[in-house]
N, C-alpha and C positions, 0 to 999 in steps of 0.2 A: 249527729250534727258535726261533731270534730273530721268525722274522717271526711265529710263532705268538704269542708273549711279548708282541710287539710291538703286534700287532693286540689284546691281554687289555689289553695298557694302556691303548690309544687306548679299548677300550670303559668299562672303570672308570675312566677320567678325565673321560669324559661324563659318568657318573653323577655323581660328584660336585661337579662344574662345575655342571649342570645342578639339581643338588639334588634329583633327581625322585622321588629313595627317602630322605625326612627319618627320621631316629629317630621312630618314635610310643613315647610315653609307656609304661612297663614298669608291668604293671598286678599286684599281688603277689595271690593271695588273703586273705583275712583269718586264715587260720591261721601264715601266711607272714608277713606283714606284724605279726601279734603275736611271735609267735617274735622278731623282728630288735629289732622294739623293746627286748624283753626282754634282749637281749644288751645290748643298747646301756647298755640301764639298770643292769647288773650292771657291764660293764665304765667306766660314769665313775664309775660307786660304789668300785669297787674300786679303781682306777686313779688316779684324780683327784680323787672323794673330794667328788663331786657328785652331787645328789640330782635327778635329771631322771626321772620316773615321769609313766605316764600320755598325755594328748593332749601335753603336750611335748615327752616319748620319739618319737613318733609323728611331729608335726612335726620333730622334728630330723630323724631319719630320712629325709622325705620331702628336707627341706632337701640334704640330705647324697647322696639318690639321684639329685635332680634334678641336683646341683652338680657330681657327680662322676661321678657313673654312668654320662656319654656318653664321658666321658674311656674309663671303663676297658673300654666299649662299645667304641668304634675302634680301641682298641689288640686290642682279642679280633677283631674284623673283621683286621687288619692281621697278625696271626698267621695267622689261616685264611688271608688271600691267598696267606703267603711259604708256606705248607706247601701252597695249591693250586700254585702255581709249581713249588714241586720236584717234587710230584706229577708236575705237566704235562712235566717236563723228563725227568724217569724214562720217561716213557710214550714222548715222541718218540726218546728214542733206545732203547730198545726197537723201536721202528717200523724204527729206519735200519740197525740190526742185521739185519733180515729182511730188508732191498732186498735183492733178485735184483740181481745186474752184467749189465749190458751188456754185448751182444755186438755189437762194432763193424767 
Protein backbone atom coordinates (compact mmCIF):
# COMPACT_ATOMS: atom_id res chain seq x y z
CA UNK A 1 0.00 0.00 0.00
CA UNK A 2 2.90 2.67 0.65
CA UNK A 3 4.67 2.09 -2.43
CA UNK A 4 1.39 2.35 -4.30
CA UNK A 5 0.69 6.00 -2.19
CA UNK A 6 4.07 6.56 -2.83
CA UNK A 7 4.39 6.13 -6.46
CA UNK A 8 0.38 8.63 -6.58
CA UNK A 9 2.73 11.20 -4.95
CA UNK A 10 5.75 10.99 -7.02
CA UNK A 11 3.10 11.36 -10.01
CA UNK A 12 0.79 14.52 -8.54
CA UNK A 13 3.98 16.21 -7.37
CA UNK A 14 5.03 16.19 -11.12
CA UNK A 15 1.92 17.73 -11.87
CA UNK A 16 2.18 20.38 -9.90
CA UNK A 17 6.02 21.02 -10.08
CA UNK A 18 5.64 21.06 -13.54
CA UNK A 19 2.42 23.13 -13.78
CA UNK A 20 1.27 21.28 -16.93
CA UNK A 21 -2.44 21.08 -15.76
CA UNK A 22 -2.94 25.29 -14.96
CA UNK A 23 -6.45 26.23 -13.70
CA UNK A 24 -8.25 27.52 -17.08
CA UNK A 25 -10.66 30.14 -16.30
CA UNK A 26 -14.37 28.98 -14.73
CA UNK A 27 -16.60 30.17 -17.52
CA UNK A 28 -20.49 30.61 -15.69
CA UNK A 29 -23.36 30.74 -18.28
CA UNK A 30 -25.11 33.94 -18.23
CA UNK A 31 -28.09 32.73 -16.40
CA UNK A 32 -25.53 31.47 -13.68
CA UNK A 33 -23.54 34.47 -13.72
CA UNK A 34 -26.83 36.82 -13.35
CA UNK A 35 -28.21 34.78 -10.49
CA UNK A 36 -24.77 35.21 -8.42
CA UNK A 37 -24.63 38.68 -9.16
CA UNK A 38 -27.98 39.10 -7.74
CA UNK A 39 -27.17 37.45 -4.65
CA UNK A 40 -24.34 39.47 -4.27
CA UNK A 41 -26.46 42.56 -4.60
CA UNK A 42 -29.05 41.54 -2.09
CA UNK A 43 -26.83 40.39 0.33
CA UNK A 44 -24.26 44.03 0.64
CA UNK A 45 -27.79 45.51 0.61
CA UNK A 46 -28.97 43.83 3.25
CA UNK A 47 -25.82 43.14 5.14
CA UNK A 48 -23.75 46.07 4.73
CA UNK A 49 -26.12 48.52 3.47
CA UNK A 50 -24.37 49.06 -0.02
CA UNK A 51 -25.82 49.66 -3.20
CA UNK A 52 -23.66 47.79 -5.81
CA UNK A 53 -26.28 46.87 -8.81
CA UNK A 54 -25.61 46.08 -12.24
CA UNK A 55 -22.04 45.91 -14.21
CA UNK A 56 -20.45 46.62 -10.65
CA UNK A 57 -22.29 43.61 -9.21
CA UNK A 58 -20.92 41.71 -12.09
CA UNK A 59 -17.34 42.91 -11.75
CA UNK A 60 -17.05 42.44 -8.26
CA UNK A 61 -18.14 39.21 -8.78
CA UNK A 62 -15.76 38.39 -11.30
CA UNK A 63 -13.14 40.20 -8.91
CA UNK A 64 -14.19 37.98 -6.21
CA UNK A 65 -14.16 34.64 -8.59
CA UNK A 66 -10.88 35.40 -9.90
CA UNK A 67 -9.34 36.31 -6.21
CA UNK A 68 -10.65 33.50 -4.54
CA UNK A 69 -12.08 31.04 -6.59
CA UNK A 70 -8.62 29.01 -7.06
CA UNK A 71 -8.16 29.24 -3.45
CA UNK A 72 -11.37 27.25 -2.78
CA UNK A 73 -10.65 25.28 -6.32
CA UNK A 74 -7.34 23.44 -4.65
CA UNK A 75 -8.76 23.00 -1.53
CA UNK A 76 -11.86 20.97 -3.39
CA UNK A 77 -8.90 19.18 -5.64
CA UNK A 78 -7.02 18.40 -2.09
CA UNK A 79 -10.27 16.91 -0.66
CA UNK A 80 -10.81 14.65 -3.61
CA UNK A 81 -7.08 13.56 -3.42
CA UNK A 82 -7.44 12.64 0.62
CA UNK A 83 -10.89 10.70 -0.23
CA UNK A 84 -8.94 9.05 -3.49
CA UNK A 85 -6.24 8.07 -0.95
CA UNK A 86 -8.55 6.34 1.35
CA UNK A 87 -10.36 4.99 -1.38
CA UNK A 88 -7.05 3.53 -2.73
CA UNK A 89 -6.12 2.15 0.79
CA UNK A 90 -9.49 0.41 1.25
CA UNK A 91 -9.02 -1.28 -2.20
CA UNK A 92 -5.37 -2.54 -1.36
CA UNK A 93 -6.19 -4.08 1.67
CA UNK A 94 -9.03 -5.67 0.31
CA UNK A 95 -6.54 -7.03 -2.33
CA UNK A 96 -4.12 -8.45 0.68
CA UNK A 97 -7.16 -10.07 2.31
CA UNK A 98 -7.67 -12.41 -0.72
CA UNK A 99 -3.64 -13.36 -0.91
CA UNK A 100 -3.69 -17.05 -1.14
CA UNK A 101 -0.52 -18.18 1.65
CA UNK A 102 2.29 -19.76 0.62
CA UNK A 103 3.20 -23.09 0.61
CA UNK A 104 6.70 -23.50 1.49
Amino acid sequence: MALALSRWSALTSGVHAAGSHALSKIELDKKTREALAQALTRYLKEELDLDVVGFDAVFLLDFIGETLGPHYYNQGLHDAQAIYREKLELIAEAVYEIEKPLKT
